[in-house]
N, C-alpha and C positions, 0 to 999 in steps of 0.2 A: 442760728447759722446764717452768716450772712451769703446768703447767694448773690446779692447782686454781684459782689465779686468775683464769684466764678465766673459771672458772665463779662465782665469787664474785663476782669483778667484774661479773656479769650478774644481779646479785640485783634490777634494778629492773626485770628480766624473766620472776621467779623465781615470779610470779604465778602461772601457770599450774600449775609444779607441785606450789604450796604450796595452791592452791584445789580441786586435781582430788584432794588428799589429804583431801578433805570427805566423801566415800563412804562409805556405811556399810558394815562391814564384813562383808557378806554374804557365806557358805562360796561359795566357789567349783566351779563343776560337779566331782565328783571330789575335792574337793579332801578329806585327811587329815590328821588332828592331825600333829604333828613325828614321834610314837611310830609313826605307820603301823597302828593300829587299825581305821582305814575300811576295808570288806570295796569291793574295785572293783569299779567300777556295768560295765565292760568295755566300754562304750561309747564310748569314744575314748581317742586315746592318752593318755597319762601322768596315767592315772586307776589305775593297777597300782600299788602298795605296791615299791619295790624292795627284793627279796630278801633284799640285805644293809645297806643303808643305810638302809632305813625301822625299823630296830634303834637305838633313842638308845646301846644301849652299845655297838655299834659306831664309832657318830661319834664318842662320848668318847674309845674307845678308838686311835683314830684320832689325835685332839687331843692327847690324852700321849704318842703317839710319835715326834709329831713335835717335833724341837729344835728351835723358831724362833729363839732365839740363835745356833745353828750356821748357820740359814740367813740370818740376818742377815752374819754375819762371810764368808761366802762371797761377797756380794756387795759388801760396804762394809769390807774388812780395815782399813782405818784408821780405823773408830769403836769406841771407847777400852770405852763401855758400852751394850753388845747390847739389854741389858733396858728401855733410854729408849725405846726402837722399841718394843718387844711391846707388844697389844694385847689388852682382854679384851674388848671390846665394839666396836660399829659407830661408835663419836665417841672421839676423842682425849683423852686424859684432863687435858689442860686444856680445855676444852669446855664452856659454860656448863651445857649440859644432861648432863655425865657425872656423876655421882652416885656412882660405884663406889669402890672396886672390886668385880668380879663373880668371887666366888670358885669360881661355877661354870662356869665354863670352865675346861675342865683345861686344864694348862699341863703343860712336859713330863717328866714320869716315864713310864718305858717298861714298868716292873714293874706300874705300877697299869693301863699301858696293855691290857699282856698279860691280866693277871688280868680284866679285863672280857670282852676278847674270849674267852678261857675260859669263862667262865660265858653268854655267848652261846652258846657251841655251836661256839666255830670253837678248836679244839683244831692244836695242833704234836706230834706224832709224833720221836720223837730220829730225829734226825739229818735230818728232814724240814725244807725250807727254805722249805714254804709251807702254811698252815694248812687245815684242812679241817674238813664240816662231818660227821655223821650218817652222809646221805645221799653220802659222797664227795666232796663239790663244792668245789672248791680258792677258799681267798679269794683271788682276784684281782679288780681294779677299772681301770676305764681312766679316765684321766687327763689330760685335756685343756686345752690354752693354747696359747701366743703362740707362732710362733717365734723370738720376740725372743732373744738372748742372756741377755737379764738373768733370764729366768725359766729358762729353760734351765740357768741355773748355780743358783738355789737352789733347780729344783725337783728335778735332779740328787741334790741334797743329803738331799730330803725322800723321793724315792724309796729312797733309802740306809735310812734311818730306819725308815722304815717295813718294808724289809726284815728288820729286825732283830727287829721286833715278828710276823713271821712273813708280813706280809703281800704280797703282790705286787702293785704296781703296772704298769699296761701305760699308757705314757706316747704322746702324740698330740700334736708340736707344728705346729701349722697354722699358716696362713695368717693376719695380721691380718685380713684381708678378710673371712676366711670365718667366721671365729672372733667378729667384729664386725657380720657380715654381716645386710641386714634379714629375711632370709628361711632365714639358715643358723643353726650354729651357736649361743651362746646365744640368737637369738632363738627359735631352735626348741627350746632344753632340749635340746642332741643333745651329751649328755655325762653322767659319774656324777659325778665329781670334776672341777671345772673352778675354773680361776686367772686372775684378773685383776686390774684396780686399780678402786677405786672413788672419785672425788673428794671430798670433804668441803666443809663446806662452813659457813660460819658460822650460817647458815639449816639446820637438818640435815634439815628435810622427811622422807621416808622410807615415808611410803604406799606408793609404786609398786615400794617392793624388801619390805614385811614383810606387808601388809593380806592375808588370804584374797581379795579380788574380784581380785584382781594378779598371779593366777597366769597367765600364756600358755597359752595353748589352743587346740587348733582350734576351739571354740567360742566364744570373742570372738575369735577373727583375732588370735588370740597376744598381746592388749594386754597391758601390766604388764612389771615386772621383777624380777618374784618368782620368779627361775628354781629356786629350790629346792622350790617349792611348797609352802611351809611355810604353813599354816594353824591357828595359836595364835589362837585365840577371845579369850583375853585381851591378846595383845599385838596382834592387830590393831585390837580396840578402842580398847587405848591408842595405837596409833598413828595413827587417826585423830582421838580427842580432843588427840593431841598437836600437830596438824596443823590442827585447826579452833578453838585455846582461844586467846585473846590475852594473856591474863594469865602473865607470864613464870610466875610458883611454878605455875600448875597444870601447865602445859605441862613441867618439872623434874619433876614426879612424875611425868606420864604416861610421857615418855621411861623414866626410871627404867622402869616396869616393864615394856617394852617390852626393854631389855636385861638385865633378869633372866632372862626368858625367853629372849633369846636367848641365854645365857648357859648355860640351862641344856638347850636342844634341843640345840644345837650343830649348825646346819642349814647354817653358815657358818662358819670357820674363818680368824680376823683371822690373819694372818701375822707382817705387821708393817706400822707404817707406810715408807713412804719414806723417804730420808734426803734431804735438800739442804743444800747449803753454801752460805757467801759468802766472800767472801776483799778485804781491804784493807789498805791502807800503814799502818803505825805511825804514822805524821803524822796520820794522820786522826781523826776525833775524831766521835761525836754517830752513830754505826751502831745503829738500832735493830731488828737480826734479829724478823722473826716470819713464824709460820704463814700466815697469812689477808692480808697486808697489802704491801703493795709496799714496795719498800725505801726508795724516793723518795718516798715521802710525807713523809717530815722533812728532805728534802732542803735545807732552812732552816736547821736546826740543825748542818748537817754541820760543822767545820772544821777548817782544816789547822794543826798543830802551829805550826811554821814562818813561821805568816802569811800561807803564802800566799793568793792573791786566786782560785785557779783550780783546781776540783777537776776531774779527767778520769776521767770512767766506760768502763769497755769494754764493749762487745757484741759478740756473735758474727752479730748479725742487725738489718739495717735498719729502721726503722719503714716501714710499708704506707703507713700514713695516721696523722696525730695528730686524727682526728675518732671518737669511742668509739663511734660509730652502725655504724661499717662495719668496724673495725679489734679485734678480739682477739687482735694478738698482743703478748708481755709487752716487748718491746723498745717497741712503741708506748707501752704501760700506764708504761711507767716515766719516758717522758718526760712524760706528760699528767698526772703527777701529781705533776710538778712548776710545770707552769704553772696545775694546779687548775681544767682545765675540761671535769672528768666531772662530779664526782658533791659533793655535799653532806654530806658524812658519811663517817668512816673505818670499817675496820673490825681491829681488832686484837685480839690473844689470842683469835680468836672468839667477837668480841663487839663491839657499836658504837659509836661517840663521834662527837660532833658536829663539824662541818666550819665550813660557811657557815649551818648552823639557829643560832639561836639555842638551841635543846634538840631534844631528839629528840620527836616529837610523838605522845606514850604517851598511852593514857586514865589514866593516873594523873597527866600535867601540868596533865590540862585542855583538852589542846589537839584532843582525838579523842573522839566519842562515840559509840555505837554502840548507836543508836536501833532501836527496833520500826516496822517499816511496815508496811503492809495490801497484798503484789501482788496486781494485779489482771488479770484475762484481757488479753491483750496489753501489761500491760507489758515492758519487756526486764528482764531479772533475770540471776544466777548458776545453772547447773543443778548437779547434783550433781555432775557431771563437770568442771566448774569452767570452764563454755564461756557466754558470753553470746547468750541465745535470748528470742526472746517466749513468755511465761506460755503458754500452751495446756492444751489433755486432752493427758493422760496426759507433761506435764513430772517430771520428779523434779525438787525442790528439797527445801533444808534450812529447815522451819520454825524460828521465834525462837530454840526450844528444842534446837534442832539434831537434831531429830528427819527423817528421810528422809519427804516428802510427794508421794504425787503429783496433781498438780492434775487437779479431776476436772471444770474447763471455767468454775465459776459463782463457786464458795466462793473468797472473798480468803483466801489464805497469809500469817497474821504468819512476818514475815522481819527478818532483822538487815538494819541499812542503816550503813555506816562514814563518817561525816562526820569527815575531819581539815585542821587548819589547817598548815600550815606556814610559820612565819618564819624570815627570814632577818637576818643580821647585815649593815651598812652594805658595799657591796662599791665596789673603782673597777676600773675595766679600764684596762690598760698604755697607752692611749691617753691616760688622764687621764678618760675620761668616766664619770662615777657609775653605779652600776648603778642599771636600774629595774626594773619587775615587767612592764614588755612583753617586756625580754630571759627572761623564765620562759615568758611567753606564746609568744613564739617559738619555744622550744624545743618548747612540746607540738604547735603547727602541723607543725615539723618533723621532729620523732618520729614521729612518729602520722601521717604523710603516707605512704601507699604505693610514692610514686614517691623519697623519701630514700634505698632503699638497704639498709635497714632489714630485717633475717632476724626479728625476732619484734615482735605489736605487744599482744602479752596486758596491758600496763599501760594504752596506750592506751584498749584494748575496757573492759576491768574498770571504766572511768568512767562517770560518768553525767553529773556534770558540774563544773564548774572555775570559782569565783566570783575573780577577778581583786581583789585590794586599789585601792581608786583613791589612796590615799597612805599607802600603806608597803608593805615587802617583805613581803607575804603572799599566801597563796593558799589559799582551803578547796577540797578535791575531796571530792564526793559522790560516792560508787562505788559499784556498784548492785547491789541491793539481792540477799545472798547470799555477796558480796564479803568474806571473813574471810582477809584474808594475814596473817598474823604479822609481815610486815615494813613493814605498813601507817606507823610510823611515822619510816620515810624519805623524806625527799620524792624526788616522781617524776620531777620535773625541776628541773634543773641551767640555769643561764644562756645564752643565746647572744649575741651583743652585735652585740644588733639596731640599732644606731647604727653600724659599719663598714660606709665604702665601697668600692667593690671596685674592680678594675684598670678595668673599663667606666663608674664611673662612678654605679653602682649602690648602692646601700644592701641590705644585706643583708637585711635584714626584707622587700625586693620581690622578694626572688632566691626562685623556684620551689624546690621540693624537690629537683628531679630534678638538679638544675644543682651542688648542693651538695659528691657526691664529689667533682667535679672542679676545684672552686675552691679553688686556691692560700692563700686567705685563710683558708679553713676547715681544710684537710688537710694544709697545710705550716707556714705561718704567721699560727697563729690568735690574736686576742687572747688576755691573761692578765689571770684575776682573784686568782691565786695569788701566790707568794714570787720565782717567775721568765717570763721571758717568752723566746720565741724569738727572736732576734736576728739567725741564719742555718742554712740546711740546705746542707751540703755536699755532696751524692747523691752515695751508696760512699764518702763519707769521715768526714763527722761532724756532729752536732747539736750549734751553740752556743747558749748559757742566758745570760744577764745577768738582774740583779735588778731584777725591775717595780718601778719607783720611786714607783709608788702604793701598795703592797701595805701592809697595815694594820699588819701585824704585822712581824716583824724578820729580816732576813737576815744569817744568818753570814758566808755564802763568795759574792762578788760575782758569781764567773761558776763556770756548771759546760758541759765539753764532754763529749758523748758520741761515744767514737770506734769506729766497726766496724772490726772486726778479723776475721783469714779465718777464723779457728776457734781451741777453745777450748785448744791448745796456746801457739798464739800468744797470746791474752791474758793466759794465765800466764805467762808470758815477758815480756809487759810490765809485769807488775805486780812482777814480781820485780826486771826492772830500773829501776824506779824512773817506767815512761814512763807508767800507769793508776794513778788512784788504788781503784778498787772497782773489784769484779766482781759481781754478782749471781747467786743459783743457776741461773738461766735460762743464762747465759753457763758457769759458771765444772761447772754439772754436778753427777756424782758419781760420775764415773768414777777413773780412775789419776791424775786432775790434779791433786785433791781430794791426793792422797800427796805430790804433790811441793811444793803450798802446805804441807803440814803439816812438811816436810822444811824446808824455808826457816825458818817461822816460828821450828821447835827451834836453827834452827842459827846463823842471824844477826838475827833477833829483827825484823825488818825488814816482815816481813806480820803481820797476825793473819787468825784468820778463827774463821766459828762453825757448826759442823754441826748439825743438830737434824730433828726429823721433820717432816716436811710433814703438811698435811693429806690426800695421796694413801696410800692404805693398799692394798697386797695383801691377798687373800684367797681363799679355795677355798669356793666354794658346794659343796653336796654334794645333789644332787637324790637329792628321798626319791623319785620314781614314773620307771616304767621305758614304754615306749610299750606 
């Protein structure tokens, strides 16, 4: 399942935690440099220095013993080169914002690993199989994760490793529940060494895992997700200016030194990223694999060698809904973008390109500007925490200058205020009927309505207000005032084609919010302003696509079916015999399947396929304080 796309796909949601990444970064109660030099104030838990871990050459030494290539080939034997996967930093090294490489982070030698722990203090005795300090006290650490299998098998591996280096681990494989839990587990920092996956994401945000204020604690009621506790004075700086600057180059260097540092604490431990495959017929043609990006986004261009007129997808899993408000999962994602009625804008290689804008609406187009205003007592603004409140005593907000202010009841606050326009390109929906700008106005009605269905409404709130074009496809949103997302210029809504009428009779533009999950019109078969349109849903059996014969632009392959299949043995089985044209990584996995596609492809030439890393990365926080 690729989740990172769920979570990408929710960037016009992403508000919230790209806003509340505005904080300035104030040390946290307790909180200590990476090195473990703060003396503990004793006052609450995991304000203590750990022992062994709040030692930087510990962590290094740690990082060089383990083989992440070895742990890579343990879990994925059939990718050819180990090293595509390693990671030296928290973003993938095609990543608009990766800069590196970051030479500091060790990578693995066991000798350079040993020699550090050495000169800490934790010495091997011959013939001794675990290190010790001074004071007697055996390096052992506990170890905690999933009980998933998949970690089981390379942390197996890293426990091995690390044995070598003299060290012993005590491993803990828990419950996803408890492990993920709101009140257990990492939320409580109840681990020294702990492994999990972190999603990426085009937007790479990153306050709430690297800032000092982000540390959990009994004293903010454990907010953040800085379970390491790491507190770099300079990289949480940069990680909030990298988090509050709109200007792509400045926000490039801040990250930069955000992952120098992390590079050089070693507070975290990249693994690797994930691996995902696809897999499709020699006949096929126009596959364009990526990170960030659904497959069926070029689903236009796809076609068949052969001629022929009908390409068949498999899935392993039914769509919910094809309406993006209520449905996250990639079986739904992949057929909605092929009829093109989320979102406005792609996002590939992590990074954006335009859809149905006309351009992406940067302040460098022209199209965004981002004015000085005067807030005044009562009005509604941004707070520092990135939550929509009325001005008062004692608000935090971020004046012009991005400086932390708090309002002391009288004095107006200069504030940024984000005015952008977004156009769009001529659109017609599979009806035949031309798009207008009430189907835009629609959609924010129906977004932003509480009774739609709708699990987040942080774009909504972040507005202040939405000046409708009276003839042409535009729209300006003033967002109020405090309001700096990064991803400001996407637009926030997508079309609804407020001219359908519905099985009663109705026009969709009069249909109530509340009414919308369950309309057929909307959730099964919705208009297309894209390359294809729905034609038919077969429930348990299959989704047909035919080409909107309005669609602006040019379709290769006239029909595509998507057919569910019971599991992802079976899919490969159909692809092999010839019955599925594509499988995508959600379906096809990256388990033992992934060998048997690679077996086919060597032997009768008949499949290809493409493995490459996801934007899901493992990784081992290593908490510096003990409770």
């Amino acid at each position: 399942m690729k989740t990172k796309k769920f979570l990408v796909l929710a960037l016009l949601t992403i508000l919230a935690l790209v806003v509340s990444a505005c904080a300035a970064p104030a040390a946290a109660p307790g909180a200590a440099p990476a090195g473990g030099e703060a003396a503990s104030s004793g006052a609450e838990e995991f304000t203590t220095p750990h022992p062994i871990l709040s030692d930087v050459k510990v962590r290094q030494a740690l990082a060089y013993c383990i083989d992440r290539e070895a742990l890579i080939a343990s879990v994925y034997p059939y990718v050819e080169d180990g090293a595509e996967l390693l990671m030296d930093s928290f973003l993938p090294k095609t990543h608009w914002a990766y800069v590196g490489p970051y030479t500091d982070l060790p990578m693995y030698d066991p000798d350079a690993g040993k020699a550090l722990l050495d000169e800490a203090g934790w010495t091997q005795a011959d013939g001794a199989p675990v290190r010790t300090n001074a004071a007697g006290d055996s390096l052992v650490l506990k170890f905690t994760t999933t009980s998933a299998q998949f970690r089981q098998t390379w942390s197996a591996v890293m426990i091995q490793n690390l044995a070598d280096c003299g060290v012993q681990i005590i491993p803990t494989y828990a419950p996803a529940s408890w492990w993920f839990g709101d009140t257990t587990g990492l939320a409580r920092r109840d681990f020294e060494l702990g492994a999990f996956a972190w999603v990426g994401q085009t937007e790479p945000a990153g306050r709430s895992l690297y800032a000092c204020d982000q540390i959990p604690l009994p004293s903010n009621n454990w907010e953040g997700q800085n379970y390491m506790g790491w507190c770099n004075e300079t990289a949480s700086k940069a990680i909030v200016q990298a988090t509050n600057t709109l200007l792509r180059e400045d926000r490039v260097a801040a990250y930069d030194t955000v992952q120098q540092e992390f590079a050089k604490d070693v507070v975290s431990i990249p693994v690797f990223q994930r691996a995902e495959a696809e897999a499709w017929s020699s006949n096929l043609t126009g596959i364009l694999p990526d990170a960030t990006e659904y497959a069926t986004t070029n689903l236009a261009e796809w076609a068949l060698a052969d001629g022929g007129d009908t390409i068949v997808i498999g899935m392993t899993q039914e769509p919910d809904s094809l309406w993006a408000t209520i449905s996250s999962m990639a079986a739904s994602a992949l057929v909605r973008m092929a009829i093109d009625n989320e979102r406005t804008w792609t996002q590939y290689d992590y990074d954006f390109q335009v859809r149905l804008q006309t351009e992406l609406s940067t302040l460098e187009s022209g199209l965004a500007a981002n004015n000085d205003v005067e807030a005044n007592a009562g009005d509604t603004v941004y707070n520092t925490a990135g939550e929509p409140v009325a001005l008062e005593e004692g608000v935090l907000v971020f004046d012009k200058d991005n400086n932390e202010v708090t309002f002391d009841g009288t004095t107006a606050v200069p504030m940024k205020q984000l005015v952008v326009t977004y156009k769009m390109n001529p659109f017609t929906w599979s009806d035949g009927t031309p798009g207008t700008i009430a189907d835009f106005e629609l959609a924010r009605t129906i977004d932003c309505d509480p009774d739609s269905g709708a699990t987040t409404f942080t774009t909504c709130e972040s507005i202040q207000d939405v000046a409708w074009s009276a003839d042409a496809l535009e729209y300006t949103v003033t967002y109020l005032p405090g309001v700096q997302t990064p991803t400001y210029f996407l637009a926030p809504f997508a079309p609804y084609p407020s001219q359908r009428v519905i099985s009663d009779g109705r026009v969709l533009v009069d249909v109530p919010a509340a009414e919308w999950a369950t309309l057929p019109e909307v959730t099964e078969m919705p208009l297309s302003w894209g390359p294809y349109m729905v034609k038919e849903w077969n429930k348990g059996q299959s989704i047909v696509l035919e080409a909107n014969p309005y669609y602006e632009g040019d379709v290769t392959t006239p029909n595509v079916i998507f057919v569910f299949v019971a599991d992802t043995n079976q899919a490969v089985a159909q692809l092999l015999n010839g019955d599925v044209d594509y499988l995508d990584d959600s379906t096809l996995g990256a388990g033992a399947e992934v060998q048997t596609v690679i077996d086919a492809a060597n032997s009768t030439g008949n499949v290809q396929y493409e493995i490459s890393g996801s934007a899901t990365w493992e990784h081992i926080d290593i908490n510096l304080f003990t409770k």
